[in-house]
N, C-alpha and C positions, 0 to 999 in steps of 0.2 A: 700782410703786416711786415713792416720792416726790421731785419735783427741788427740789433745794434753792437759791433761785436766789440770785444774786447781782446789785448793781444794775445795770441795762440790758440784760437777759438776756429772751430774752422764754419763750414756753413754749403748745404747741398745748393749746386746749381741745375735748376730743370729745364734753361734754355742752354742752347748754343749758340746765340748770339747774342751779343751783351755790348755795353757799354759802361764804361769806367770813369767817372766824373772829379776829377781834383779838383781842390780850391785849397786857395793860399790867399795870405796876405799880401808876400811880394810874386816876382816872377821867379818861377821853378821851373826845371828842365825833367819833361818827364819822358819816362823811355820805358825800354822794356828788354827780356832775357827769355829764350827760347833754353830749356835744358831737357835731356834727352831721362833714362829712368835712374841715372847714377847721380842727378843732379846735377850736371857737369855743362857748361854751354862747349860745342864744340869748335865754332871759330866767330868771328868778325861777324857772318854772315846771320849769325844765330842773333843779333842783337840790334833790334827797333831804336833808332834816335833819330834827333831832328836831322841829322847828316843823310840818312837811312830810313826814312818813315815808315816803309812799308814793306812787312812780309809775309808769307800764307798767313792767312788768317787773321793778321794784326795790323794795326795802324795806328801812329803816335802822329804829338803835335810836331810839326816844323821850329817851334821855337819857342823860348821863355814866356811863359803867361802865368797869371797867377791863377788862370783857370784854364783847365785843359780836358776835353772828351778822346780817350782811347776806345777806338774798336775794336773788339773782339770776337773770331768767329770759330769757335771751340770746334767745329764742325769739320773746320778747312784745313782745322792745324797735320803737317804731317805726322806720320804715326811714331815716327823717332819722337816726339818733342812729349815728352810727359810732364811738363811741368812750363810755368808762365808767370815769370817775375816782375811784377811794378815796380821800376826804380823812381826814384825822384831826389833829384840833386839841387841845391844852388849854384849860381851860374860862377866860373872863377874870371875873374881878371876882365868884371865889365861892373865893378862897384856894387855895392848894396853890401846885407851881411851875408856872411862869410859862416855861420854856425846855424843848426835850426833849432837853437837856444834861444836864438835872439828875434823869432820869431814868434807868431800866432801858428798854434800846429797845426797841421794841413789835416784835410779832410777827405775821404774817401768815398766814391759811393759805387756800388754794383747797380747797374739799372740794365732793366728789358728795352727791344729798342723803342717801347711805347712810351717808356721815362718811367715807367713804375721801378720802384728803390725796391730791389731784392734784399740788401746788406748793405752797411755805411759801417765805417771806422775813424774813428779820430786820433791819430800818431801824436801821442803824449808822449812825453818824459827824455824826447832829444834834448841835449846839451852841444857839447862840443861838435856832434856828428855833421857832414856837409852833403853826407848824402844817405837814406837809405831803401831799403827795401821795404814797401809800404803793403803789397799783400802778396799773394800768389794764387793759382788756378792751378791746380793738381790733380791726375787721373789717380783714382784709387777702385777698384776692383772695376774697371769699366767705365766709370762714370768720373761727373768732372766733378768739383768741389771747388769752396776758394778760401783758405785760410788768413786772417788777419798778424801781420809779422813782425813788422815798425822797428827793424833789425837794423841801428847808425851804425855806421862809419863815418870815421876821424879822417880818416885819410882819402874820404871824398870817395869821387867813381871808379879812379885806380883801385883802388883797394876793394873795392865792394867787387869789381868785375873781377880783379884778380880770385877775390875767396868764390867765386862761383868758379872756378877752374881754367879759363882764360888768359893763354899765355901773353895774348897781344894787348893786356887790360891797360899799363901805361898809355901806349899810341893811341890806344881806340878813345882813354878819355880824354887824353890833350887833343886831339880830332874834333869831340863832342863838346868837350869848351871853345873852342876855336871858332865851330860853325856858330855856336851859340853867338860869342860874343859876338860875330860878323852880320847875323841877325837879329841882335836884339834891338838896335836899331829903330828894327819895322817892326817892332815885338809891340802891343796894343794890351793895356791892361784889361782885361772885359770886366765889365760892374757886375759887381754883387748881387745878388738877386736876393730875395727874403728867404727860398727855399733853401739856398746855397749856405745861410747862415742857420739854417733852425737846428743844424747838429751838431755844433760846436763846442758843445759840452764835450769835455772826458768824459768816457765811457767808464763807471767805475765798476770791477767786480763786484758781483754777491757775497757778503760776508757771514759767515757763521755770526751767532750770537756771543761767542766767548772769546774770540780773536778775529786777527788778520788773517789773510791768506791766499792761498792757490792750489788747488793739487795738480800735482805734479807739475809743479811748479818751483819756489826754492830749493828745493832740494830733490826734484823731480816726480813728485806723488801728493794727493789731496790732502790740502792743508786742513787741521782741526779746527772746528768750530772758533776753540780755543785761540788754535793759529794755526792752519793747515796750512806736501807736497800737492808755478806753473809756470807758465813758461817754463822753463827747462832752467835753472839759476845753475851756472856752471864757474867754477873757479879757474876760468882761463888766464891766461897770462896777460899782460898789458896790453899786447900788439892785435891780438883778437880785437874784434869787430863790435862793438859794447851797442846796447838797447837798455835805456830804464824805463820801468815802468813805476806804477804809482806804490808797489809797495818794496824798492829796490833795484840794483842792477838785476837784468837780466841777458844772461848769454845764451842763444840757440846751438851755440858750437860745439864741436865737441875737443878737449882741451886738447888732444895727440893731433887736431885732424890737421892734413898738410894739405899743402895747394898743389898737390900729387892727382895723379888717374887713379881712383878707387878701383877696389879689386871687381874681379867682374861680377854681373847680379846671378841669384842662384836661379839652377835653370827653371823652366815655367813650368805650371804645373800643368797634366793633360787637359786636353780642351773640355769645356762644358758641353751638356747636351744644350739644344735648341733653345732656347728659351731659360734659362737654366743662369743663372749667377754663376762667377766663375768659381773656380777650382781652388781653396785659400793656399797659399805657400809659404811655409813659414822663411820668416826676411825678406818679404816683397816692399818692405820700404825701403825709400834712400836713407842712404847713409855710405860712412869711406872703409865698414871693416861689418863683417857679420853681426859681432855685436851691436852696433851702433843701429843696425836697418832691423836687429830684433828690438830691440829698447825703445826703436821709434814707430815699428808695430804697434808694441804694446800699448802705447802712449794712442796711437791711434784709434785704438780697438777701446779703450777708456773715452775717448771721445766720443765713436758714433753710441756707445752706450749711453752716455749722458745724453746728447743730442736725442734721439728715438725716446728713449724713456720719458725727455722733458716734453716732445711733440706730444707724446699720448696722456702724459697728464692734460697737457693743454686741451688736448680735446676732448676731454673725459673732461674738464673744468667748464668749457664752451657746453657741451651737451648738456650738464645740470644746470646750466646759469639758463639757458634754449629754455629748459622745460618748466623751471622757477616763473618766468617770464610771462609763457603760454599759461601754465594755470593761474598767474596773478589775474589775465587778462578774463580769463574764465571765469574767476571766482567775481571779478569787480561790476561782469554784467547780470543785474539780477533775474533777469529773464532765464540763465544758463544755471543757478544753483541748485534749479531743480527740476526735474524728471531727464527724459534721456536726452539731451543733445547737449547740458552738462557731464555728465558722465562721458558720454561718444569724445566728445573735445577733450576730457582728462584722459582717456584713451588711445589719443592720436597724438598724443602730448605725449604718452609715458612709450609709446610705441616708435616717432622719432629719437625719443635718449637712445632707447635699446639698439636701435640703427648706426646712430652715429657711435655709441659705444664699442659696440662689435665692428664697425668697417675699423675704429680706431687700433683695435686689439687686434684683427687681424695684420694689417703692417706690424702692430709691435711685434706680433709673434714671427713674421717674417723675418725682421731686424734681428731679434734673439739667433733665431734657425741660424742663421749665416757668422753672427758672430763667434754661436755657440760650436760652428765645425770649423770657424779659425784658430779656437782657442785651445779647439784639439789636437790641432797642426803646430800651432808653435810650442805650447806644452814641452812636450819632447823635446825640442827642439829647445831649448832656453842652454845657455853655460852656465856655470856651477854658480857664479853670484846670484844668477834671478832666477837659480832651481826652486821647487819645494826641496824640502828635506827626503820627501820619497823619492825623488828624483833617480835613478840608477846613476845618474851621471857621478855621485856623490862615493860611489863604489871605487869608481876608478880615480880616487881625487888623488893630487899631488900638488903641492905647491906652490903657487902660481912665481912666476917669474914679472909679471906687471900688477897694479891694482889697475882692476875693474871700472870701468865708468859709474857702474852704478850698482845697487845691492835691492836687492827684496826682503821688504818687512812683514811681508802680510800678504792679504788676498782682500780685492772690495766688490763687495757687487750691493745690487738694491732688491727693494722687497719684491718688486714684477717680475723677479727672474733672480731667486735668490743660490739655484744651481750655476749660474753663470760666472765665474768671478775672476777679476782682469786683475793679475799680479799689481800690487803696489812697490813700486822702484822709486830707490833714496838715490840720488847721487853721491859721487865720494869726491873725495871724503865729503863727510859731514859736516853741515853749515850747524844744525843746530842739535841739540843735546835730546835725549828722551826721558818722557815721566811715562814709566809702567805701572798703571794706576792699579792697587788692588784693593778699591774699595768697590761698592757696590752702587749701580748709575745705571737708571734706563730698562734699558733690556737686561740686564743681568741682575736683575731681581726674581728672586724666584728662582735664580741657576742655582746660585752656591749662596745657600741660607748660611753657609759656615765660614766664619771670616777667615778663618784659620787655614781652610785648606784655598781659598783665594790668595791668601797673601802668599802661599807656596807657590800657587801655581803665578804668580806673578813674577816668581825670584823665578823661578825655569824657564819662564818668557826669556827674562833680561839673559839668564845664562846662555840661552838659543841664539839670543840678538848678538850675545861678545861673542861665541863661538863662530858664528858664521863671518862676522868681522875681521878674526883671528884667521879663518881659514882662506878669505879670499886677496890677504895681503900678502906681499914676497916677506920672504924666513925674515924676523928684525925689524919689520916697520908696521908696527903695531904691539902694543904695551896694553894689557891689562892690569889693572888692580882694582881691588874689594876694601871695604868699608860695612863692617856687620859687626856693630856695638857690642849687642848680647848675645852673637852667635845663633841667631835665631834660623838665617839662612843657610848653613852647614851644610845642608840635605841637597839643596840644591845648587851649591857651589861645589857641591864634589870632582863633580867630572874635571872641570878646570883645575882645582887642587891636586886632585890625585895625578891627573899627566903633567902636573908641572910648568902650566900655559902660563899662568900669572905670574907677574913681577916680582910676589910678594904672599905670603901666610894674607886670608884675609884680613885687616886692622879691627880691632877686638876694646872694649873701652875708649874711656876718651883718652888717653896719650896716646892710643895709637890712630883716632881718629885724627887726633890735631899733629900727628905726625905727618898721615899721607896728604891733607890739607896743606900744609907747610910747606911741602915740600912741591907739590903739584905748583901751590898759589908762584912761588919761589922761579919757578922753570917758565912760566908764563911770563914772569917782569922780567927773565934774563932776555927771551928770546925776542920781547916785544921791543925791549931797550936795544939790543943788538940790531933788528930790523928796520927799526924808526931811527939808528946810527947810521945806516950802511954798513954794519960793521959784524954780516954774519957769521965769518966765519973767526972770531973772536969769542965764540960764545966756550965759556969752559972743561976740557978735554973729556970727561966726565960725564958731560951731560947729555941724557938720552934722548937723542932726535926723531924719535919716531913718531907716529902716532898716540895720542893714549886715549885711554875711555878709565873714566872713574867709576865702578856698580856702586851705589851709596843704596843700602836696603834699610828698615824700619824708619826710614827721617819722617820724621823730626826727634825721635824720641832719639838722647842721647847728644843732642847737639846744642850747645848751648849759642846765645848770641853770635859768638866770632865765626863759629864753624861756617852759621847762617850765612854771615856776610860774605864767610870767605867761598862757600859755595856757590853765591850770586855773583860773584865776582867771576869764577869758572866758566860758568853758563855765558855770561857776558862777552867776555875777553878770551875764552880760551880757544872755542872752535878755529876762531881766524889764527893760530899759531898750535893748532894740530891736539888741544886738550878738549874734551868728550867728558860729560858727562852721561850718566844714565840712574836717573830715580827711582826706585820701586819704592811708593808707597800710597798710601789711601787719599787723594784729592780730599773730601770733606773734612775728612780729618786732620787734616794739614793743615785746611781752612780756622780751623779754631785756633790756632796762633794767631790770628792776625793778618792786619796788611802786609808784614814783613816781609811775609814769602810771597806775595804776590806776582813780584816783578820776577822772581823764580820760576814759578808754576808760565808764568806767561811767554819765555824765554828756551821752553822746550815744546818739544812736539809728545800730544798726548798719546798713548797709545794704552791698550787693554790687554789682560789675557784670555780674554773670551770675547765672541762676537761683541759690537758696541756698534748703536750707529751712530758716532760721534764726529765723524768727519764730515764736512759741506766743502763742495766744489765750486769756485768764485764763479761760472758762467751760469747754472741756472738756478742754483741751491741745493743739491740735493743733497740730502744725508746719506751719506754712504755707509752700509755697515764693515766695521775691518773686523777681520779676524788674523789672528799671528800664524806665525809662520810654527808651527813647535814639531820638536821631533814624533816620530810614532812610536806609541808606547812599545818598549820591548825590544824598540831598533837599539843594536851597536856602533851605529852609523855614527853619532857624535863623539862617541871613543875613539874610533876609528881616525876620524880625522883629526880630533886634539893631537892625539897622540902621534902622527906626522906633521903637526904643527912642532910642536916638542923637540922631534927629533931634527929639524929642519931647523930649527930656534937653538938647539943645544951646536949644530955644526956650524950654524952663523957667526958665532961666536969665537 
């Protein structure tokens, strides 16, 4: 059966020889990228084009077509080469267009060399891009894979060759347009075939029943039903390398990364026995700095979990649909309803499920075993953003001198393997705001019969979620402040009050509600007017440029009309100019205001303070259950660190 992927989905490959099928509307120039385990191509030589057709293991078209078959032979590739990039460009300075906006999107397919279609993808959401990176073939613990990427560039092959690490990327692509245009010429459009067109649909994710989404995705981790963290959404800068997809830009990059030699990979782990999967090592992915090949670990290690899990549903789904089947056919022959060779038949029917069941289970559990002793290895291994809080690392904390790529929210795993759970990582900053919901949903019926002590443990959530915020920014860039009407959160806004972390006494009543509202809403129209001026560095001597995060606890109660509005207006507009919201309060009961707060609720990511399986992941569905990150009861550990927050906050000044 053919998977149809979607972008940042990856997909196991069980040959090694393959074939790679494009189609297009116009002629496209396809080529390709040899990179070694740093990601890095190392010269001229590492790169398949029409100038250049062929290298171990690989072979591209000679020239612009709008249909093109690449060979590939995984088998032959040298051992330096860990990684196999599909580029595909529009041709420059021989007419046609010029953007793959102004095209029908191209279409990809994996095939065996018998023609059977292992994976297809369909490259949505280019605009301006003139060229991009349409999949890749990657070794990941031994074995090959092929992830769908559809990663534009604006500034064509230059630029795409340059960000793989290739000094010579200018001359190689004025080269690669030159041969082209001197060839296209003879360049022969091939027609369409009916098969060529059957998948030219968007591929749309899976979406939760409550929202949009991705995990790990926007903001780097599985989007809530609601609106779940895919792809990797990264707030790069202009000049970076842009990919949209259908629910947004999405960047793969990472914002610091230079077109520099990564540092080098950590060393390998001892060899495997015989027969034996290898050895896991924590930061065996690429990436240009530790953190980035652990972040894209984890990301990984979230994938084949998803992936395994959904194969074995599928064939625990196949197995029952089998044996539904076999006894319709038994039951419908009336000669078989009675005596033994009906029974024998239901027998041999309930005896293939249990078969295909158990061979299913057994891969699952193989898949678990190997993920379950990577997870071992990188554990440890993580920096203080995407620690647990039991982490020891959290002993030796100090200050950081940069913000982090990315932060940990939580922990997700599913019900086949509920011991297993693959951090959940937000990118930074924060694209969207969070609701700590402390009512009662799902699985948390039956925890806390007591609404009372949920909505406690809901504010200690949030206060976990600002403190860990607080601690992995530099002294000064990042702003707390509270909003608690009737004081009802006290208990657990202590920690922050008493070191002194917040901006502010938390806001108490409504004057002091429509105070911090005011004044938040207030810095939002300064910065956004100053931005959309050109005119940042105008903005009022006074006013504080850091990050902020708003904790608003009991809402709705205490908020009249404007606070409403002026709160949707936060969630809205503020992320994109550094203001954060974070809600703690009851979903259903929030619900009974009204549509009002809809477009509110719908404008943050949901999160819980006890397990919930409320997250779905756009490639297969699954519900994933989160649990938070919270301190361990008894620990000193989040004093510990306020309080060098504090002190580091108090000398910044």
């Amino acid at each position: 059966m053919t998977a149809e992927l979607v972008r940042g989905q990856n997909h196991p490959l069980s040959q090694a020889r393959l074939e790679i099928r494009v189609s297009a509307d116009k002629p496209i120039v396809a080529g390709a990228t040899l990179s070694d385990e740093r990601g890095k191509v190392q010269g001229v030589e590492w790169v398949a084009h029409p100038g250049t057709p062929t290298l171990p293991g690989l072979e591209v078209s000679r020239q612009a077509a709008a249909d093109h078959r690449l060979a590939v032979d995984l088998g032959a590739m040298p051992e330096a080469v860990h990684r196999v990039s599909v580029l595909l460009a529009l041709p420059c300075g021989v007419g046609g267009p010029v953007q793959f906006g102004a095209v029908a999107a191209p279409f990809v397919a994996v095939t065996g060399l018998d023609g059977t279609e292992i994976a297809s993808y369909t490259i949505t959401g280019l605009e301006a891009e003139s060229a991009v990176v349409a999949l890749e073939l990657y070794r990941r613990q031994g074995a090959w894979k092929m992830r769908a990427v559809g990663q534009g560039y604006a500034g064509g092959l230059a630029e795409l060759l340059a960000d793989q690490g290739l000094p010579q990327a200018h001359q190689l692509a004025g080269g690669i347009n030159e041969a082209v245009a001197q060839g296209v010429a003879r360049s022969v459009q091939a027609p369409r075939t009916s098969d060529g067109d059957r998948s030219r649909q968007a591929a749309a994710p899976a979406l939760g029943p409550d929202q949009t989404g991705s995990p790990y995705g926007a903001q780097g981790a599985p989007e809530p039903r609601q609106g779940y963290p895919t792809g990797s959404a990264d707030p790069s800068a202009a000049t970076q390398p842009s990919a949209s997809g259908a629910g947004g830009p999405i960047d793969y990059s990472h914002p610091r990364r230079q077109n520099a030699a990564p540092p080098p990979p950590p060393p390998s782990a001892p060899p495997a026995q015989p027969g034996q999967p290898a050895r896991p090592v924590a930061g065996d992915a690429t990436g240009w700095s530790m953190e980035e090949r652990l972040y894209n670990q984890v990301w990984g290690m979230f994938e084949d979990l998803a992936r395994t899990t959904a194969a074995y549903r599928s064939a625990v789904d196949f197995a029952d649909s089998r044996m539904e089947k076999e006894l319709d056919q038994v039951l419908s022959d009336p000669r078989s309803r009675i005596g033994g060779q009906g029974d024998a038949a239901r027998e041999t029917a309930r005896a293939k499920h249990t078969q295909l069941v158990d061979q299913a289970r057994m891969v699952l559990d193989r898949d678990l075993a190997q993920l379950t002793a990577e997870i071992e290895v990188v554990e440890p291994a993580l920096p203080l953003a995407f620690a647990r809080w039991d982490n020891p690392v959290w002993h030796g904390y100090r200050v950081p001198m940069e913000i982090p790529m990315a932060l940990r929210l939580g922990d997700l795993h599913l019900p086949e393997c509920p011991e297993l759970r693959i951090p959940m990582l937000v990118r930074l900053p924060l694209e969207r705001g969070l609701w700590i919901d402390s009512g009662r949903s799902g699985s948390l019926d039956g925890v806390y019969s007591d609404s009372h002590d949920l909505r406690q443990l809901a504010m200690e959530t949030a206060v976990a979620h600002a403190a860990r915020l607080l601690a992995v920014y530099p002294a000064g860039e990042f702003t707390v402040h509270a909003i608690d009407p009737a004081g009802s959160g006290a208990q657990a806004l202590a920690p922050l009050v008493q070191t002194g972390v917040l901006a502010a006494p938390p806001a108490i009543g409504a004057a002091g509600v429509s105070d911090v509202l005011a004044r938040l809403t207030q810095r939002v129209d300064l910065v956004q007017m100053a931005v959309r001026g050109g005119a940042a560095d105008s903005l009022p001597p006074g006013l504080d440029t850091s990050e902020q995060l708003l904790i608003v606890n009991d809402f709705p109660h205490g908020f009249d009309d404007r606070a409403v509005t002026q709160l949707r207006y936060l969630a809205d507009e503020g992320p994109a100019v550094g203001v954060h919201l974070m809600m703690v309060a009851d979903r259903e009961e929030a619900a009974g205001y009204g549509p009002l707060l809809d477009p509110l609720w719908r404008s943050l990511m949901r999160l819980t303070p006890v397990p919930d399986d409320h997250l779905a992941d756009p490639w297969v569905g699954h519900a994933w259950t989160y649990e938070p990150c919270l301190v361990p009861h008894g620990s000193q550990v989040l004093q510990q660190v306020l309080t060098q927050v504090a002190i580091a906050r108090t000398k910044h000044r």
